[in-house]
C-alpha positions in Angstrom: 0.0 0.0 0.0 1.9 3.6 -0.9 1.1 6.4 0.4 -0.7 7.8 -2.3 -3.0 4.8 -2.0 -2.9 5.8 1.8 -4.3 9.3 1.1 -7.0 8.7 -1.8 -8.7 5.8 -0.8 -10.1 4.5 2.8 -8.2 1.5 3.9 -10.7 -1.7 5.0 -10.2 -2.7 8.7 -8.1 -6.1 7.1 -6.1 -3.4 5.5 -5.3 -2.1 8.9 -5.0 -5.3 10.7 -1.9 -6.1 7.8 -0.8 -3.0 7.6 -0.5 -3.1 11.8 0.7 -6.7 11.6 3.7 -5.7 9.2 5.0 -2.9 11.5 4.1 -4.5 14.7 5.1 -8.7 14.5 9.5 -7.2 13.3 8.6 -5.0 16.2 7.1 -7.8 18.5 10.5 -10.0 17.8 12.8 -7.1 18.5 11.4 -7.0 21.6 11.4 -10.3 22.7 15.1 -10.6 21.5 15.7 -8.0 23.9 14.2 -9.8 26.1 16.5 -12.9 25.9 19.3 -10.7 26.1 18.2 -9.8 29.8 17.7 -13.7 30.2 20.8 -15.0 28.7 22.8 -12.5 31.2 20.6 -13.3 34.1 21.0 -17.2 32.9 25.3 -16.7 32.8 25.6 -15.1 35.7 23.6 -17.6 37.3 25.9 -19.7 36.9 29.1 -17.5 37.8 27.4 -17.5 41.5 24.8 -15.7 43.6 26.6 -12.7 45.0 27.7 -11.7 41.0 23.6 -12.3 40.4 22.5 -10.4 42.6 24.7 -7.9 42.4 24.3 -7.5 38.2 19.9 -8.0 39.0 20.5 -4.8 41.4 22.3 -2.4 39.3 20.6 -4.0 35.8 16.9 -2.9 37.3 18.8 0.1 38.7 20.3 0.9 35.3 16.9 0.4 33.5 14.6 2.2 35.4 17.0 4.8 34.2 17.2 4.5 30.9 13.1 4.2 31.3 13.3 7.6 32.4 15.2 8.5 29.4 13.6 6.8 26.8 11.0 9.2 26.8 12.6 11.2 24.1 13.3 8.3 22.0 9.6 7.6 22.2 8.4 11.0 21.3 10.7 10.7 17.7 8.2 7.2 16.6 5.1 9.7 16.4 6.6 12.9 15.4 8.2 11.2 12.5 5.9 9.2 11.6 3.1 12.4 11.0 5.8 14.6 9.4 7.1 11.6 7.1 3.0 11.3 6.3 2.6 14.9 5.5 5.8 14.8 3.3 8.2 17.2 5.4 11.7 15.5 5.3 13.0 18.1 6.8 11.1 17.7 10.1 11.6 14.0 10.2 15.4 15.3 10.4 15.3 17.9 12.8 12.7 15.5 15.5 15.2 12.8 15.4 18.5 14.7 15.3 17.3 16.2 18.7 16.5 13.2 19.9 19.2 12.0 19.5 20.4 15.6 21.4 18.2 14.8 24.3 19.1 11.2 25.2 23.1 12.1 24.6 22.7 14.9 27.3 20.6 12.7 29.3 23.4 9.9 29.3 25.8 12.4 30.5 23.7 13.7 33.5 22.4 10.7 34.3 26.1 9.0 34.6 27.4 10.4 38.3 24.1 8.5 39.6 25.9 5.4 38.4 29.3 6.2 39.3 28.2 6.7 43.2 25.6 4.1 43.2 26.9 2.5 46.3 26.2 5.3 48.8 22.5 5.2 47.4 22.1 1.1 47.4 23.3 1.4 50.6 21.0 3.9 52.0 18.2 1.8 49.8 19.4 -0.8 52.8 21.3 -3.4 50.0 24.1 -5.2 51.8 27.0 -3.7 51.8 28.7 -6.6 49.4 25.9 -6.6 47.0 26.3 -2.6 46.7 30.0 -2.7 46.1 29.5 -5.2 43.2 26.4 -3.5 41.5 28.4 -0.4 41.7 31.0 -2.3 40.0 28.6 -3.1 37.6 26.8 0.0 36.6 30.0 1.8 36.3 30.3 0.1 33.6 27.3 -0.4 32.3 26.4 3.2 32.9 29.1 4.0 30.3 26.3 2.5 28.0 22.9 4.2 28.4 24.2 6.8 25.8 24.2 4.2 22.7 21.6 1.9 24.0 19.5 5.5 24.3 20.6 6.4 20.5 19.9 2.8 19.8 16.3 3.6 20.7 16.0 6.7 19.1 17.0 5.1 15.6 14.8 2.4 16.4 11.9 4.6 16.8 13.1 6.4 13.4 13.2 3.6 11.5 10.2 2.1 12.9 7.7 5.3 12.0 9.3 5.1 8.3 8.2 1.4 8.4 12.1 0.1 8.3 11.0 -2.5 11.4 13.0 -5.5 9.8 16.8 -3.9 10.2 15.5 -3.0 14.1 14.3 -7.2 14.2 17.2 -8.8 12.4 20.2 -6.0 14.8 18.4 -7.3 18.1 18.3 -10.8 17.5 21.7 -10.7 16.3 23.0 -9.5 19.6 21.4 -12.3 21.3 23.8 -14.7 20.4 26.6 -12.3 20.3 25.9 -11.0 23.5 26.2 -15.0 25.1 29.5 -15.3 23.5 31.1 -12.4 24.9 29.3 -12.7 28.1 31.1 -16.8 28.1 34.2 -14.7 27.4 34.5 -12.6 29.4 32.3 -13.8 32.7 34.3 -16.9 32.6 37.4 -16.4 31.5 37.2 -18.1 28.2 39.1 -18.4 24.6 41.8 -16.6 26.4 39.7 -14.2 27.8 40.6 -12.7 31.7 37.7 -13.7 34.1 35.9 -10.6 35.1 32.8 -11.9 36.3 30.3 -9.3 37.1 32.4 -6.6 35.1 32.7 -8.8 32.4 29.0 -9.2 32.0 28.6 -5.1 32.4 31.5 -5.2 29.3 29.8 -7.1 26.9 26.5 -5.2 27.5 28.6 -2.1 26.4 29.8 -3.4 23.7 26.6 -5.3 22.1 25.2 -1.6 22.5 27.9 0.2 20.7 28.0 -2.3 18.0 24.0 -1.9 17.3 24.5 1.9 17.6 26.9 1.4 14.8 24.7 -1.0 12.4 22.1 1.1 12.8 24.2 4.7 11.8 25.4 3.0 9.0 22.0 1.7 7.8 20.0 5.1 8.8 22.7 7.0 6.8 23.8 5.2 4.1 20.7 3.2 2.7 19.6 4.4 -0.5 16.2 5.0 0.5 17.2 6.4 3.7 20.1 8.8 3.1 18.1 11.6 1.9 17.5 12.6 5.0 20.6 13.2 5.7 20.3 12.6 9.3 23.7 13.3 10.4 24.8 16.1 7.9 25.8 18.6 10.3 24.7 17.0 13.7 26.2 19.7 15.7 23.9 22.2 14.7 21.5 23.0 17.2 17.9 22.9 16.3 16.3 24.9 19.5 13.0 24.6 18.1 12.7 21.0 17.4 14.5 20.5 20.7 11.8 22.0 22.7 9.1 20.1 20.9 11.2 16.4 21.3 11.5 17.5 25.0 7.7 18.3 25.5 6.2 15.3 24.3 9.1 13.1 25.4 9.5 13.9 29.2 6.0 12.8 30.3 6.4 9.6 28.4 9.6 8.7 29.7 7.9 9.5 33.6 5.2 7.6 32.6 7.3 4.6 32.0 9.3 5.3 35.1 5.7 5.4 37.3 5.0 2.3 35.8 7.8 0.2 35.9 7.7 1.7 39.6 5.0 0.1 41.0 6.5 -3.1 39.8 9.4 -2.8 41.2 7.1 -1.6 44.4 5.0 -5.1 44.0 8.4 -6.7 44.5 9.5 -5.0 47.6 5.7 -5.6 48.9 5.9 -9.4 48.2 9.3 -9.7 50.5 7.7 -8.5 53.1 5.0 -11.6 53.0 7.7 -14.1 52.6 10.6 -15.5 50.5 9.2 -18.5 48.7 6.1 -16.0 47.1 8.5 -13.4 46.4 10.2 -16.3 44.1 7.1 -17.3 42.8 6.4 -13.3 42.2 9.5 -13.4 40.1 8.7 -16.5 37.7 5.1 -14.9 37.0 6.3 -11.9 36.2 9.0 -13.5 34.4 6.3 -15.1 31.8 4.0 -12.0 32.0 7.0 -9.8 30.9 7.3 -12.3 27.8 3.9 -12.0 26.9 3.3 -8.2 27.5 6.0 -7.8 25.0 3.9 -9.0 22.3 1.2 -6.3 23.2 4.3 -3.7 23.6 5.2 -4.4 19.7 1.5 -3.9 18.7 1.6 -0.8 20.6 4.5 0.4 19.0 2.8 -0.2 15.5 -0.6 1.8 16.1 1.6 4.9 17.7 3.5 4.9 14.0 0.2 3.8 12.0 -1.9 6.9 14.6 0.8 9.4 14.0 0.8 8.6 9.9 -3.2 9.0 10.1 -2.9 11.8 11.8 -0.5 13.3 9.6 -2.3 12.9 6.5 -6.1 14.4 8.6 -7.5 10.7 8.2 -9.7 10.6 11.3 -12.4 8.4 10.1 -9.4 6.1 9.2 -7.2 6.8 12.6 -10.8 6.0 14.4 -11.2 2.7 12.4 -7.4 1.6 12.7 -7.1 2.3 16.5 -10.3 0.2 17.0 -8.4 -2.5 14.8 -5.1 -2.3 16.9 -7.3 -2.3 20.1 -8.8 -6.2 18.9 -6.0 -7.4 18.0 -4.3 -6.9 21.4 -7.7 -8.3 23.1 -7.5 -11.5 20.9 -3.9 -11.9 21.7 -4.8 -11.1 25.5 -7.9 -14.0 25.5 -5.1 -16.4 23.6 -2.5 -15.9 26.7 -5.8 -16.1 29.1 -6.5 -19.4 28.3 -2.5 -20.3 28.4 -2.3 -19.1 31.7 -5.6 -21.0 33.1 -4.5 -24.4 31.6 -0.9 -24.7 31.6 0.2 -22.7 34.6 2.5 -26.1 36.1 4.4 -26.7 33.0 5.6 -22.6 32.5 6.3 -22.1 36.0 8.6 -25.6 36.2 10.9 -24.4 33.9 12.1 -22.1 36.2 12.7 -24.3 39.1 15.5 -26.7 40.0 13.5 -30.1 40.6 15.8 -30.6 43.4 14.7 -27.4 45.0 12.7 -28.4 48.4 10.6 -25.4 48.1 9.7 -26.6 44.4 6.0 -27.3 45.6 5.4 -24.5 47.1 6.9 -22.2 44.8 4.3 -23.9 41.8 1.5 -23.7 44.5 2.0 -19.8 44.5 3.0 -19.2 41.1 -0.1 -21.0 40.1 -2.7 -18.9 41.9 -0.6 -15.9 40.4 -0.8 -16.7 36.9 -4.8 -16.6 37.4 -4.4 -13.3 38.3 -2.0 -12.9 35.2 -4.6 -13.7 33.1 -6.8 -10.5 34.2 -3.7 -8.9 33.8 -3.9 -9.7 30.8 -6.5 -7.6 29.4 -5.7 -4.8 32.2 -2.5 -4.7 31.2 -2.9 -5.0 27.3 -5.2 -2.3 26.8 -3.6 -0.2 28.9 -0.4 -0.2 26.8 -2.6 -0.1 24.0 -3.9 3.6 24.7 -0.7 4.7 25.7 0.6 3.9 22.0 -2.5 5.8 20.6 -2.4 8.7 22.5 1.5 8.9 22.0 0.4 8.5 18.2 -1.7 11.7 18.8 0.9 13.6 20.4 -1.2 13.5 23.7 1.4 12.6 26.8 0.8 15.2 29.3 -2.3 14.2 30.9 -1.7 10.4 29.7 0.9 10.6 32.6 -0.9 12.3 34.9 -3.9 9.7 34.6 -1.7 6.6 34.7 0.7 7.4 37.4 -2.8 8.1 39.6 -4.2 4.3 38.4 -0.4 3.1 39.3 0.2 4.5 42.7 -2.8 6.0 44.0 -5.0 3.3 43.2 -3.0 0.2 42.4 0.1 0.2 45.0 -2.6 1.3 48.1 -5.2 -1.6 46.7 -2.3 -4.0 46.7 -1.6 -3.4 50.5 -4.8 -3.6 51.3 -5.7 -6.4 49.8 -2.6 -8.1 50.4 -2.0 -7.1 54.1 -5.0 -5.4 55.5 -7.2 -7.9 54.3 -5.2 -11.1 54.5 -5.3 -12.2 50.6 -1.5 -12.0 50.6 0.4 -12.8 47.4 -2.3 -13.2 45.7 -4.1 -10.0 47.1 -0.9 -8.3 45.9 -1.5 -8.8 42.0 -5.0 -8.7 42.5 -4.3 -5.0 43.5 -2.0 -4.6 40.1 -4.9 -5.5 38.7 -7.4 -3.2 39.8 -4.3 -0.4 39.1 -3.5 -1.2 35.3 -7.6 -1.9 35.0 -8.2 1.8 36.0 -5.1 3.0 33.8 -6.4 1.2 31.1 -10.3 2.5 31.6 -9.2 6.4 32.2 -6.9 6.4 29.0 -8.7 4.8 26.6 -11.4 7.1 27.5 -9.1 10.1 27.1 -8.4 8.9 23.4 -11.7 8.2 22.2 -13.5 11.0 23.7 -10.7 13.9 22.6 -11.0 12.5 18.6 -12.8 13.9 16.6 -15.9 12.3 15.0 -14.7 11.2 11.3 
């Protein structure tokens, strides 16, 4: 379909459901590579030892609910590209993503002394003292990479809204693999490799990053298609007015991640208070959630670019008819993992345990009950990440965050205490009250989408 085609005809809802599919499923993979990159360095380090575990968990959740903060800008380029490339102004497409690009570079380097010092504040986070000298080990490293794993992002988001999503799949899975040979390298001391262990694994993180910054350069400037736009002609000239417009559209996006992932992280802390064996079992269901959601984060992804093209080209009867496609899709997707998690709870939540471990029965006992909450997570969950990609597609973030960081923590973090503690529900009280959270982000921002468009 060209964009011609795009403009003079109205597409069919199985138009939009293709046209969604082929931006979204390169999208969907990319994510779920990235996702086996945080397993395979969980998975290695697993098998260094427990303190170098725990250490690299602590400052890799430290190190990404950073670069969730930051991401924001990177997020604001998919839309903003994607409704100046439909209203055929290169030239903005240039500017939005060379600030970008601006933003998360001068994020990286204010961001970095937070990394640097870590220690004091893991410390005064009461982490033991060994496990804060190692992640600080860690992120001092790895710190050194949230500039190119932010760029990374930004020419993701680039590519993706000029519907180049199959050189952002084919550069993620290809660190996978790259990423667990380095990672055997230098954790272990192999091929001739020193033994650095934790540092080791912070080192080839770095480096996988750097090397997909550079893929992606390379293909962004030097692709026939692509180097018209000339994205790096002159990068050092400042662009004040594009700046200011990345920067207002990205900062509440990249909060609204950081009040999200948040309450997770919150959930966590919660469930080791009730006890150790649920807070395991917390951890493998939100293990296979995260695997799932990241199917509904790809789709999400896809109606921001296919929103912001619509929008670009004033097709709001088309924009209406596409969102409501993009919307079933991640329903039918969400009923698909529903029935998954009612049926075969025992068989994805063994995987994860050692069958010598003594608490093994316990652990599947939990996990089980969880996952039946996962599966009204499901939907919660899905559509709320669903009309965060819309409104983002709309250029609407503001009041997006204000609405989900109220469902998140004023609603969803207090009901999950309640329900958890007050009330005696425990574990399973705790997700319930996750529940009840994303339910109400889901309800107040799909509401703010579809009663702000306009009738078309």
């Amino acid at each position: 379909m060209t964009h011609a085609a795009l403009s003079t005809a109205p597409l069919p809802a199985a138009g939009h459901g293709r046209a969604i599919l082929a931006l979204g499923l390169p999208l969907i993979g990319s994510h779920l590579a990235q996702f086996g990159l945080h397993v395979t360095d969980t998975v290695m380090l697993g098998w260094y030892g427990v303190l170098p575990l725990a250490a690299a968990v602590l400052g890799a959740s430290s190190f990404f609910v950073m670069f969730i903060l930051g991401s924001g800008f990177a997020k604001a380029v998919m839309p903003m590209v994607a409704a100046a490339q439909a209203r055929g102004d290169e030239v903005q497409v240039r500017r939005v993503t060379r600030m970008g690009l601006w933003l998360s570079i001068l994020f990286g380097v204010l961001i970095y002394p937070v990394f640097w010092w870590s220690e004091a504040v893991l410390l005064a986070l009461g982490q033991k003292p060994e496990v804060a000298a190692l992640a600080q080990e860690y992120l001092r490293i790895a710190g050194l990479g949230m500039i190119p794993s932010l760029l990374v992002m930004v020419l993701k988001s680039h590519l993706a809204a000029l519907e180049r999503t199959q050189v952002v799949l084919w550069v993620t899975v290809a660190a996978v693999p790259l990423n667990a040979a380095v990672n055997w390298a230098l954790i272990f001391g192999n091929w001739g490799a020193p033994e650095l262990g934790v540092a080791g694994s912070a080192i080839a993180t770095v480096l996988i990053q750097i090397l997909s910054l550079m893929i992606l350069c390379l293909y962004a400037a030097l692709l026939p298609k692509l180097r018209h736009y000339q994205l790096f002609i002159r990068f050092w000239r400042p662009d004040w007015h594009a700046f200011r417009d990345v920067f207002r559209l990205g900062w509440p996006m990249g909060l609204t991640g950081l009040a999200e992932s948040g309450m997770f992280q919150a959930s966590a802390l919660m469930m080791g208070w009730i006890g150790t064996v649920e807070l395991a079992a917390h951890g493998i269901a939100m293990e296979i959630t995260a695997l799932t959601f990241m199917v509904h984060v790809g789709l999400s992804n896809a109606v921001t670019v296919r929103t912001g093209r619509l929008s670009g080209e004033g097709d709001i009867a088309g924009l209406r008819l596409g969102a409501k496609v993009g919307v079933a899709m991640s329903v039918l997707f969400a009923a698909i993992t529903m029935v998954f998690f009612l049926t075969l709870p025992v068989p994805m939540i063994s995987v994860f345990i050692d069958p010598a471990e003594p608490a093994r029965g316990a652990i599947i006992a939990i996990g089980t009950a969880l996952l039946v909450c996962a599966a009204l997570f499901q939907f919660a969950d899905s559509m709320q990440v669903m009309a965060l990609g819309l409104l983002a597609g709309v250029q609407d973030t503001r009041v997006p965050m204000v609405l989900a960081s109220v469902s998140y923590w004023l609603i969803g973090i207090p009901a999950s205490y309640v329900l958890a503690f007050q009330l005696g529900f425990g574990a399973v009280g705790l997700w319930l009250g996750l529940v009840i959270g994303l339910a109400a982000a889901a309800i107040s921002l799909m509401a703010r989408f579809w009663l702000r468009l306009p009738k078309g």
